[in-house]
C-alpha positions as CSV (number, residue, x, y, z in Angstrom):
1,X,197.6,198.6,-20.6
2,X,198.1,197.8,-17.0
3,X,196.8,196.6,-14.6
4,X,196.1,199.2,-11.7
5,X,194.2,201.1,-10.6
6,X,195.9,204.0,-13.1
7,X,195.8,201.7,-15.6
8,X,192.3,200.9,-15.3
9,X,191.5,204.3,-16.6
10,X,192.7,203.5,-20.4
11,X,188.8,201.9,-20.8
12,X,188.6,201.9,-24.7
13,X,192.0,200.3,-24.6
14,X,190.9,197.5,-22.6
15,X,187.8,197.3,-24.5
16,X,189.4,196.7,-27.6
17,X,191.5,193.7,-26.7
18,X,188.2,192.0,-25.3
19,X,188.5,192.7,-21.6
20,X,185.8,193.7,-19.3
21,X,186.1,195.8,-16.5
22,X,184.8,195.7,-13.3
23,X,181.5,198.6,-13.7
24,X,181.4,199.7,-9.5
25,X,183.8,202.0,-8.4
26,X,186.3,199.7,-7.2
27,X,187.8,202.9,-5.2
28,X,184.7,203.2,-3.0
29,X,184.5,199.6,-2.8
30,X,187.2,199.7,-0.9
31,X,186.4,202.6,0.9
32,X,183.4,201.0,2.1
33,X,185.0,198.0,3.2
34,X,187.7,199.3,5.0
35,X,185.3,200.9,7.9
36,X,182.7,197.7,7.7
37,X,184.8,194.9,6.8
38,X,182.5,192.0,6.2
39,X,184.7,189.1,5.0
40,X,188.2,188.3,5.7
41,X,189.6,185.7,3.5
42,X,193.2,183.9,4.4
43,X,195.2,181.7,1.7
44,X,195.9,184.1,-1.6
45,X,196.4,182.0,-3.7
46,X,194.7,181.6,-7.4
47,X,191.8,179.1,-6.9
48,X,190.6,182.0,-4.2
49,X,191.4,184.9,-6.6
50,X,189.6,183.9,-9.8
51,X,186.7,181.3,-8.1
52,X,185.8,183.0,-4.5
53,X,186.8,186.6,-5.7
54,X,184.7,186.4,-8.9
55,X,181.8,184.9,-6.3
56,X,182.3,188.7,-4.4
57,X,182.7,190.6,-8.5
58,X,179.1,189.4,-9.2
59,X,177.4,190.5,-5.8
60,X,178.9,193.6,-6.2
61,X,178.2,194.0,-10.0
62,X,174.5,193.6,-9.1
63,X,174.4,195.9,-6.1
64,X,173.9,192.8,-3.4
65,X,177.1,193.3,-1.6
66,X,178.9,196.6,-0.8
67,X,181.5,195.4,0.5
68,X,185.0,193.4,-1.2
69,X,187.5,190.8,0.5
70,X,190.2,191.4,2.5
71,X,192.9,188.4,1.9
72,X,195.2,187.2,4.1
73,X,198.4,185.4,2.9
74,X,199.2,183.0,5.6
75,X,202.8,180.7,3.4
76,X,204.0,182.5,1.2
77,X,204.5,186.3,1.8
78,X,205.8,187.4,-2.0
79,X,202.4,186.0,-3.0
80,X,201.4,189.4,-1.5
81,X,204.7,191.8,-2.3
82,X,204.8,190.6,-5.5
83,X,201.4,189.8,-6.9
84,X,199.0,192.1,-5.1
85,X,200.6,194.8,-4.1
86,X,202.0,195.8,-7.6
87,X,198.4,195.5,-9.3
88,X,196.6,197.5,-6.6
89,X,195.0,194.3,-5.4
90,X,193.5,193.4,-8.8
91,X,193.0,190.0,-10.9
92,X,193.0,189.1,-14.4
93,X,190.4,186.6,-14.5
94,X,191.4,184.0,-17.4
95,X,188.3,181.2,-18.2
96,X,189.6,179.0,-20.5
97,X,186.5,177.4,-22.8
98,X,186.7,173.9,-24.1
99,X,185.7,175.4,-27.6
100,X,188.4,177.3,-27.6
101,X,187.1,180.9,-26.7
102,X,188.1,182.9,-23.6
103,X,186.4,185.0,-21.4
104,X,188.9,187.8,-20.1
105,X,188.0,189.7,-17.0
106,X,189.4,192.1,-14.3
107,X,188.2,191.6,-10.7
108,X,188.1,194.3,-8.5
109,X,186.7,192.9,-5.7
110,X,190.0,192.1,-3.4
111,X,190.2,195.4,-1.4
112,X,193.5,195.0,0.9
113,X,196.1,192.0,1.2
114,X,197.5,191.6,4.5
115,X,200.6,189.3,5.7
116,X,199.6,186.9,8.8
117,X,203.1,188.5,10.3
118,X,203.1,190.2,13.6
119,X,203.0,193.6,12.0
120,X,199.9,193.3,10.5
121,X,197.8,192.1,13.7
122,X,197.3,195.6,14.7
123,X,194.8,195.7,11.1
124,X,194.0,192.2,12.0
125,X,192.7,193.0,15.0
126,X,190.7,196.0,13.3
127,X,189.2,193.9,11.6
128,X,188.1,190.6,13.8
129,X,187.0,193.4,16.3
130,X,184.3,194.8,13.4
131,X,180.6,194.1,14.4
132,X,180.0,193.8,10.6
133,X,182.5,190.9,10.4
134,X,180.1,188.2,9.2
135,X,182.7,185.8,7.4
136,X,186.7,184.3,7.4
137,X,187.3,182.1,4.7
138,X,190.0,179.8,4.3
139,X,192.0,178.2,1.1
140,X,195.3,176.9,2.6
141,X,195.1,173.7,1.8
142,X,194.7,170.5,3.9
143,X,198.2,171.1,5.3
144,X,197.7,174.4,6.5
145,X,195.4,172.5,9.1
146,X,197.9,170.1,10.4
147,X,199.0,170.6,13.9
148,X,201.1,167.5,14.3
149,X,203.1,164.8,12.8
150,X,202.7,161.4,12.2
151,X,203.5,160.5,15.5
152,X,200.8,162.9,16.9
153,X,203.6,165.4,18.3
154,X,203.0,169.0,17.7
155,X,205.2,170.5,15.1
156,X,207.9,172.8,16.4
157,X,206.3,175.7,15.0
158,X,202.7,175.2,16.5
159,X,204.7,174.3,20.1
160,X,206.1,177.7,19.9
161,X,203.1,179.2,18.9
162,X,201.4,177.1,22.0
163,X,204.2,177.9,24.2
164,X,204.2,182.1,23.7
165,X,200.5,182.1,23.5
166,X,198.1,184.8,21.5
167,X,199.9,187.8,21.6
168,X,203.0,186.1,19.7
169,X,201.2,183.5,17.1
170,X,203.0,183.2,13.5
171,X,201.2,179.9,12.7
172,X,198.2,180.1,10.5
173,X,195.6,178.5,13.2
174,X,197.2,180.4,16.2
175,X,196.8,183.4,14.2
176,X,193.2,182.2,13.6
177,X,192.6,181.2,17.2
178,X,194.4,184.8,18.4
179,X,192.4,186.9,16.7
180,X,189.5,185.1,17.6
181,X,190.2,185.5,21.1
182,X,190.3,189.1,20.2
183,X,187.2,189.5,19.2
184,X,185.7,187.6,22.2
185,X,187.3,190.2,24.5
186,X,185.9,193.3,22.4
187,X,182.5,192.5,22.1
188,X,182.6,188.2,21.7
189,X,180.4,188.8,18.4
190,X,179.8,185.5,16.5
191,X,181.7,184.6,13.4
192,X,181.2,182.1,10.8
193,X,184.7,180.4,9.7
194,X,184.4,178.6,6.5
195,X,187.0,176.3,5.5
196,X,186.6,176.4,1.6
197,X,189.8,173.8,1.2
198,X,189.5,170.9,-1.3
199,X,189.3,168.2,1.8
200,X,186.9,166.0,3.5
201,X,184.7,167.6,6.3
202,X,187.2,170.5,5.9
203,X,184.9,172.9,8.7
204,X,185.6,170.0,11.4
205,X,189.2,169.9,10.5
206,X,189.4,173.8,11.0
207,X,187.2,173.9,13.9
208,X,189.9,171.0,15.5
209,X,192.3,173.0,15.0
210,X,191.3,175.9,16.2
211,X,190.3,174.4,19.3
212,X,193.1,172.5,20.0
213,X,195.3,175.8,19.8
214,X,192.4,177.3,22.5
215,X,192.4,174.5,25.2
216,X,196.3,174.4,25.1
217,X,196.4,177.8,25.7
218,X,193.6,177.6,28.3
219,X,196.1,175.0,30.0
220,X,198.6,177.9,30.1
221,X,196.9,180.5,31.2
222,X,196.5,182.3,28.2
223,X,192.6,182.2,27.9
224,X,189.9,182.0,30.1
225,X,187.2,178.9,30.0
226,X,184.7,181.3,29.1
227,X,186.8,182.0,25.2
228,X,186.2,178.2,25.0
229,X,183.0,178.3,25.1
230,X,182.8,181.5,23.3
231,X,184.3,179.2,20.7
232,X,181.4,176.8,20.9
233,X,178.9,178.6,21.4
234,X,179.1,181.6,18.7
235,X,181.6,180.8,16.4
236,X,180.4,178.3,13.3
237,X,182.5,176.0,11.5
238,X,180.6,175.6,8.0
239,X,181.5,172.0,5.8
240,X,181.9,173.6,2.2
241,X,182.7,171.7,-1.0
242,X,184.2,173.4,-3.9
243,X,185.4,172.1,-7.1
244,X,187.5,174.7,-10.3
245,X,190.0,173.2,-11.6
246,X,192.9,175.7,-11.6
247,X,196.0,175.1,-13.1
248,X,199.4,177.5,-12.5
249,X,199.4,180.0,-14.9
250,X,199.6,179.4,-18.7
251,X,202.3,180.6,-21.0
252,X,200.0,180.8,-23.6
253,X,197.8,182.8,-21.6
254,X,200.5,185.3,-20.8
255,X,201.5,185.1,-24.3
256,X,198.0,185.9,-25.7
257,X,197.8,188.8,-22.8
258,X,201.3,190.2,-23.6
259,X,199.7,190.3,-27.6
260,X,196.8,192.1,-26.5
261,X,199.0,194.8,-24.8
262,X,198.4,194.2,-21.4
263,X,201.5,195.2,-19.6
264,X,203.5,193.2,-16.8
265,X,201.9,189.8,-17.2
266,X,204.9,187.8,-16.7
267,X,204.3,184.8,-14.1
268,X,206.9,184.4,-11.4
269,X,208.4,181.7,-9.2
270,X,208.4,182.7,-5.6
271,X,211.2,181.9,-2.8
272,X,208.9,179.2,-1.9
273,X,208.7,177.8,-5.1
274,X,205.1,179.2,-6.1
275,X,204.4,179.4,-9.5
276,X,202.0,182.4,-9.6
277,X,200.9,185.8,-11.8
278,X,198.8,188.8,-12.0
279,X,196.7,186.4,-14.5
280,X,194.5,183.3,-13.4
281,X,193.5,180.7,-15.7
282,X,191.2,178.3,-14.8
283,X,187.9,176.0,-16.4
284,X,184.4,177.6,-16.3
285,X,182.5,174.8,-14.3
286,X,183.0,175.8,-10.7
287,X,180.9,174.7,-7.5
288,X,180.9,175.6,-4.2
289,X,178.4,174.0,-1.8
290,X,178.0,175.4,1.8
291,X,176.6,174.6,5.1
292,X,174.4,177.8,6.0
293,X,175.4,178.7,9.3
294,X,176.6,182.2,9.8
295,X,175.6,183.1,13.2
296,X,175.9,186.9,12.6
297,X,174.6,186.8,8.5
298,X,176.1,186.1,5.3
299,X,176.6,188.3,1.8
300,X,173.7,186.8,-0.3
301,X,176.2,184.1,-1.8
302,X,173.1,182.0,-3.3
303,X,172.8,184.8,-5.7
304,X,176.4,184.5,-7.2
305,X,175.9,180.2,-7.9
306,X,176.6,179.3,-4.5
307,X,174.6,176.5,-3.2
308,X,173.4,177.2,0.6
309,X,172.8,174.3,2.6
310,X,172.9,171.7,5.4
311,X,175.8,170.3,6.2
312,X,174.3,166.7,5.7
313,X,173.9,167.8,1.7
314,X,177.2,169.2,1.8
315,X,179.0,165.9,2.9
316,X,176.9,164.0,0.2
317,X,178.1,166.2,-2.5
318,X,181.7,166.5,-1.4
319,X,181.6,162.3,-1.2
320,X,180.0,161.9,-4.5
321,X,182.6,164.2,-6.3
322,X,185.8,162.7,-4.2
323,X,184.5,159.2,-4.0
324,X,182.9,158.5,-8.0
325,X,182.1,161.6,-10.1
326,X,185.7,163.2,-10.0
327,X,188.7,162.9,-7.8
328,X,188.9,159.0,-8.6
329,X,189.0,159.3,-12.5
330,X,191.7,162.4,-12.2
331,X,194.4,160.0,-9.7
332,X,193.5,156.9,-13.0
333,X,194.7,159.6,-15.7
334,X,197.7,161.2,-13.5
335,X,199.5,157.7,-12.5
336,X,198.6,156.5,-16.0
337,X,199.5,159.5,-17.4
338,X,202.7,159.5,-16.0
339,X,203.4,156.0,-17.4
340,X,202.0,156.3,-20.8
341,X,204.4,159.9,-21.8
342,X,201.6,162.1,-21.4
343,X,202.1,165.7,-20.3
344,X,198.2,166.7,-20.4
345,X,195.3,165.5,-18.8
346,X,193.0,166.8,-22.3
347,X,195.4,164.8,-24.1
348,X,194.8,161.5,-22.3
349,X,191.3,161.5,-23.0
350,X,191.7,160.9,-26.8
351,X,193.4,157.4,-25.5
352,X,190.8,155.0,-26.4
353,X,191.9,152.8,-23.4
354,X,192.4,155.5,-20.9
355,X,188.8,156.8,-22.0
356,X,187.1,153.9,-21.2
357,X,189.0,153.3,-18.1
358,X,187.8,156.5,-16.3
359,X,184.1,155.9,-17.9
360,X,183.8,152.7,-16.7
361,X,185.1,153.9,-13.1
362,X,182.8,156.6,-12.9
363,X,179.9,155.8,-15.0
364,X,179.4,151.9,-14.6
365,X,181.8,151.1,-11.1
366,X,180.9,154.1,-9.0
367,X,177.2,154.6,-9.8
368,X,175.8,151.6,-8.5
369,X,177.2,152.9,-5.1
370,X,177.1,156.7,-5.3
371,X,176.0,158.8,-2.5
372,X,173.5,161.2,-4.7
373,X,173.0,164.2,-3.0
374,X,169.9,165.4,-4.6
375,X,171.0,169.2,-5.4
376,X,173.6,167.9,-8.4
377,X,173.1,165.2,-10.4
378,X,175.4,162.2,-9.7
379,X,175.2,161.0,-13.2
380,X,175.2,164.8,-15.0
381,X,178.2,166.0,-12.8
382,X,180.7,162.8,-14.4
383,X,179.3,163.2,-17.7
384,X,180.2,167.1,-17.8
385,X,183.7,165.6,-16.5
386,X,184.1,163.1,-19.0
387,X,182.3,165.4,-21.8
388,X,183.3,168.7,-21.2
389,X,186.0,169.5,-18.3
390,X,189.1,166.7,-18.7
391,X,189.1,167.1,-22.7
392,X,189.6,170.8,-22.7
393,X,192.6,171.1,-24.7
394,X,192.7,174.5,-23.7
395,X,193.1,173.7,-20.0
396,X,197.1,172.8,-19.4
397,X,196.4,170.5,-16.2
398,X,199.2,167.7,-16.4
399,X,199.3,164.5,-14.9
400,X,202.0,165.3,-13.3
401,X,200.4,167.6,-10.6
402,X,197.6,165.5,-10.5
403,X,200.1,162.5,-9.3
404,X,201.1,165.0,-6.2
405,X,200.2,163.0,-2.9
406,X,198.5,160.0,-4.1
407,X,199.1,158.2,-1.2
408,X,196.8,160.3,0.7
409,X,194.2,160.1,-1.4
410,X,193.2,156.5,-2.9
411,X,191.7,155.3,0.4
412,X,188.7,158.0,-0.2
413,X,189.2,158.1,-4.3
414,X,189.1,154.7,-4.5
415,X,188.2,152.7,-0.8
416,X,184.9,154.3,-0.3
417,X,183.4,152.9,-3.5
418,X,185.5,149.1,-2.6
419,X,183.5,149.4,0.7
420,X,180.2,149.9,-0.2
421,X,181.0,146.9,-2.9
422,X,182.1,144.6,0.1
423,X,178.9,145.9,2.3
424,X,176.6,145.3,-0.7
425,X,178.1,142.3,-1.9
426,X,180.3,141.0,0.5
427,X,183.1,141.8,-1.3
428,X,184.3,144.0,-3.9
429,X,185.5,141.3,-6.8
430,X,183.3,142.1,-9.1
431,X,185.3,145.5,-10.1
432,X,187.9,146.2,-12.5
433,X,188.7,149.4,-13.6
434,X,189.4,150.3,-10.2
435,X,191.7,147.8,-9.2
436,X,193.3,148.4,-12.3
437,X,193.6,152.4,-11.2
438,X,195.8,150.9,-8.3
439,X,197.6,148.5,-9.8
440,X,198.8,151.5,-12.0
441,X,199.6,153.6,-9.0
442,X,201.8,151.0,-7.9
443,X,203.6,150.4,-11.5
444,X,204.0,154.5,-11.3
445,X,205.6,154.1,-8.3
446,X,208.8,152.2,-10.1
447,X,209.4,155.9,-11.8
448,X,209.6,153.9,-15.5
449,X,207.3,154.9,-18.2
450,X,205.8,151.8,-20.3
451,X,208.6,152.7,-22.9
452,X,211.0,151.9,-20.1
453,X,212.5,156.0,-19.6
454,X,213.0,156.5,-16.2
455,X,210.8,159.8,-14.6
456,X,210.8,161.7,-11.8
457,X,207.9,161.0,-9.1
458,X,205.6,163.7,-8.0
459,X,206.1,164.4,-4.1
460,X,204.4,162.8,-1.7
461,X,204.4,162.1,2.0
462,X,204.9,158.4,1.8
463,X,207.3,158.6,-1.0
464,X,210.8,157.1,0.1
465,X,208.9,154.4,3.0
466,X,206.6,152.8,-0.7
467,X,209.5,153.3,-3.2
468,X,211.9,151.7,-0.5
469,X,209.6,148.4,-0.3
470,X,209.2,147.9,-4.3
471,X,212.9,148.7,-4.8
472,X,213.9,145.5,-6.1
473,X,211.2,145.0,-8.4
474,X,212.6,145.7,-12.1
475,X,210.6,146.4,-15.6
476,X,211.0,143.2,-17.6
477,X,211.7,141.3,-14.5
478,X,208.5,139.8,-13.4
479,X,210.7,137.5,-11.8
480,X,211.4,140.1,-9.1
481,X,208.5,140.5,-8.1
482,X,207.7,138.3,-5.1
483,X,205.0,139.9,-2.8
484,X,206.4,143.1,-2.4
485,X,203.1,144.6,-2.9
486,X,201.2,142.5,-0.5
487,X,202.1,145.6,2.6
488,X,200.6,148.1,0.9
489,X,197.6,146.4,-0.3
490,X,196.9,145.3,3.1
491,X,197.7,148.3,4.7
492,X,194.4,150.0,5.9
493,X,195.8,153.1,7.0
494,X,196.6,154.0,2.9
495,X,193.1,152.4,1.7
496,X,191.2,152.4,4.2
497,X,190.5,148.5,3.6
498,X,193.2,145.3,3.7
499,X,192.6,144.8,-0.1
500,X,192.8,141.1,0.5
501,X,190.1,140.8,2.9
502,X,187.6,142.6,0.2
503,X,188.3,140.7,-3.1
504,X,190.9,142.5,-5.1
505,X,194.2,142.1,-3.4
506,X,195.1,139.1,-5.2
507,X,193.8,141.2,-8.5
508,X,195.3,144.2,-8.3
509,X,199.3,142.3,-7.7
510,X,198.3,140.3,-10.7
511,X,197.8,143.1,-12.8
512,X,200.5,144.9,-11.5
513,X,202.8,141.9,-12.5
514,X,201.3,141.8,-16.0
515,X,202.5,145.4,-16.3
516,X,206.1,144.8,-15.0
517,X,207.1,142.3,-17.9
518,X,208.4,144.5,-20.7
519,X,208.2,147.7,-22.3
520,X,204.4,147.9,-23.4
521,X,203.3,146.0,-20.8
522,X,201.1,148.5,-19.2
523,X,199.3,149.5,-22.7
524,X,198.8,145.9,-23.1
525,X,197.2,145.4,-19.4
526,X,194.5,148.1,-20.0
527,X,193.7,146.8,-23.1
528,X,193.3,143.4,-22.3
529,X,190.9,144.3,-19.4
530,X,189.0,146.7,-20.6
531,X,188.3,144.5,-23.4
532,X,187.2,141.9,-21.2
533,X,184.5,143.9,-19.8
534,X,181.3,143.1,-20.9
535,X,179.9,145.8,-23.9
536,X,177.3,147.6,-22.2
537,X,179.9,148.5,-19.9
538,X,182.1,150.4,-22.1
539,X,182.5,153.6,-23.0
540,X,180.5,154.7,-26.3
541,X,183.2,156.1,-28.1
């Protein structure tokens, strides 16, 4: 069996090892879609191939869609050569149960895979000139945003691209902004662009972007006042929340695939380093929460679980997953993880301690101060975290990847909730588990595990400046420790807060200096302050 469109044709073969097949004609699918493109996506990558294509499968399985995506590969160009190209466009759709079971499934829904590379723009433009365009979606990640460094200069790239103007763009929001500007000379037809990245108020960031491109160019020449307005006036910028968590491809998936006779399965590691395959694996829970405004209509996305919404609902939801219900209890298992030997996130929640630390953090810390946004359940969404998604043994999420970039994300993991403590009760003392979630991020950052084995860091932007300042601190030396900490705690651009001035500064170094005394230290720590807490606090285990 493979997995083309040829391929495809072997039915009772793919039947018999347990795989369904798409039942549209995938061939007229794309057909269809290449005269009335409807929805551009750009970032290829597998969250967007098994979560947002799957979303397209199911409208088109029940007749409410016609049309599939067209992806656009924005980073990483072998993503393309290598992954869609060779399978006709296709995915293997992998949904990894926590009982055990698998759901195996090939998506046909992908129609054409385009480079953002000067010689696709002629297709680019095609398609941004189409009437029927309704929808461009993005998954690029928070970086792909970025238009400057920390000192606020553009980066090199985006001065070029700011520089040569529309008709030479190579950076994913100057393609964005040229293609736009396209469209407002054919026929300026509105547009929504949806920014489906795993960040805070993700549509604002785009729309930013976007716009900063426009108004330098405007300064240039390039553009006209009226494509700014254009850009106001009839293109949207949706918030969206979505949560799937997606791991890199499994090698027990590809072994279990290779068993079943599916040809060609093997994942590869591109020239940039992405870890990728003709397979995705990922957990069944998925959300994705959307501001409704699509200026020239939408594909009927409510009917495929998508929740359609305002954009007030959709900053409540994405706050109550980053802020309590998720995000914080996955950075408390990865730094702790790190420390403690583990190598899977499933694993770490058959640790009694680690348990109740990310149920009291979610369950008894965050709730009192949750922003509940009506449509989900604050309470139900971290129990099906705690119950169902992190103990999947089946899912091989690690710690490790979890760890990546920490530094930009405990001021809105873990600051939101040590703010609305210090506006409710003038200070955030009364916590633990969460000061004890930083405490650990610092011990992590002295890359050695509670057994005293040294280990290697997961990147991160801040990396060398925090690793520089606790460089003298040394496991089993508590005596070298002597207020090393007391920057970062304070500093507000990390957490959002000076630690000290809410409560826990002055907790968290303690802690941290508990945990720096010897090999065990850090086992000891979270048990002797979990225990502490009072009993109707902790987790029922």
């Amino acid at each position: 069996m493979k997995l083309t469109a040829e391929g495809l044709k072997e039915k009772e073969s793919w039947k018999k090892a347990g795989i369904a097949l798409p039942d549209y004609d995938i061939s007229k699918v794309h057909d269809y879609t290449n005269q009335n493109p409807r929805w551009v996506h750009f970032g290829a990558g597998n969250i967007f191939r098994i979560f947002i294509g799957s979303i397209a499968d199911a409208l088109l399985a029940n007749g409410d869609m016609q049309e599939g995506i067209i992806c656009v590969e924005t980073f990483d160009f072998d993503v393309v050569d290598k992954i869609y190209a060779p399978y006709d466009n296709l995915v293997l759709a992998v949904t990894l149960d926590s009982d055990g079971t698998t759901e195996k499934r090939v998506l046909g829904s992908l129609t054409e895979a385009l480079k953002s590379i000067s010689t696709s723009m002629p297709r680019l433009k095609e398609i941004f000139a189409a009437q029927s365009l309704q929808m461009a979606s993005f998954t690029i990640t928070e970086k792909g945003y970025a238009l400057t460094d920390s000192s606020g200069k553009f980066f090199p790239f985006v001065q070029r691209d700011i520089e040569d103007g529309p008709g030479k763009a190579s950076s994913a929001m100057a393609v964005l902004c040229a293609l736009l500007y396209h469209r407002y000379q054919k026929n300026a037809q509105p547009l929504a662009v949806v920014s489906m990245d795993n960040c805070s108020h993700n549509g604002e960031k785009l729309q930013a972007s976007v716009r900063t491109i426009a108004t330098e160019w405007q300064k240039k020449g390039f553009v006209d006042a009226a494509f700014i307005s254009y850009l106001t006036d009839k293109i949207s910028f949706p918030w969206s929340m979505i949560d799937k968590i997606t791991p890199r491809p499994a090698d027990c998936v590809y072994k279990s695939l290779k068993n079943a006779g599916v040809e060609d399965m093997e994942p590869i590691i591109t020239s940039k380093n992405t870890y990728i395959a003709p397979f995705v694996n990922a957990e069944r829970p998925q959300y994705l929460v959307i501001e409704d405004d699509f200026p020239n209509g939408r594909p009927p996305l409510e009917k495929a679980g998508v929740y359609m919404t305002s954009r007030h609902i959709v900053n409540d939801v994405e706050r109550m997953k980053v802020t309590t219900c998720l995000n914080p209890l996955h950075t408390a298992l990865a730094v702790y993880g790190c420390l403690l030997g583990y190598t899977r996130i499933s694993a770490e929640m058959k640790d009694a301690e680690l348990f109740d630390l990310v149920h009291t953090i979610g369950l008894v810390e965050g709730m009192p101060v949750v922003v509940d946004p009506v449509i989900l359940s604050p309470k139900d969404f971290v129990k099906e975290v705690l119950d169902v998604r992190f103990p999947n043994p089946f899912m091989p999420d690690t710690p490790q990847r979890i760890a990546t970039d920490t530094s930009q994300k405990v001021g809105i993991r873990f600051g939101e909730t040590m703010k609305a403590y210090a506006a409710k009760d003038g200070d955030a003392s009364a916590l633990t588990a969460i000061p004890l979630a930083i405490a650990g991020w610092c011990r992590y950052l002295l890359a050695v595990d509670d057994a005293g084995a040294a280990f290697e860091l997961s990147p991160d932007p801040m990396l060398d400046e925090l690793t520089q300042q606790l460089k003298d601190i040394k496991v089993g030396e508590p005596e070298t420790y002597h207020g090393q900490l007391k920057p970062i705690l304070a500093n507000t651009n990390i957490f959002g807060n000076d630690l000290y001035h809410i409560g826990v500064g002055d907790k968290i170094e303690k802690m941290f200096i508990e945990q720096i005394t010897g090999k065990g230290a850090v086992r000891e720590t979270l048990y002797k302050y979990l225990k502490s807490l009072p009993q109707q606090n902790k987790a029922a285990r």
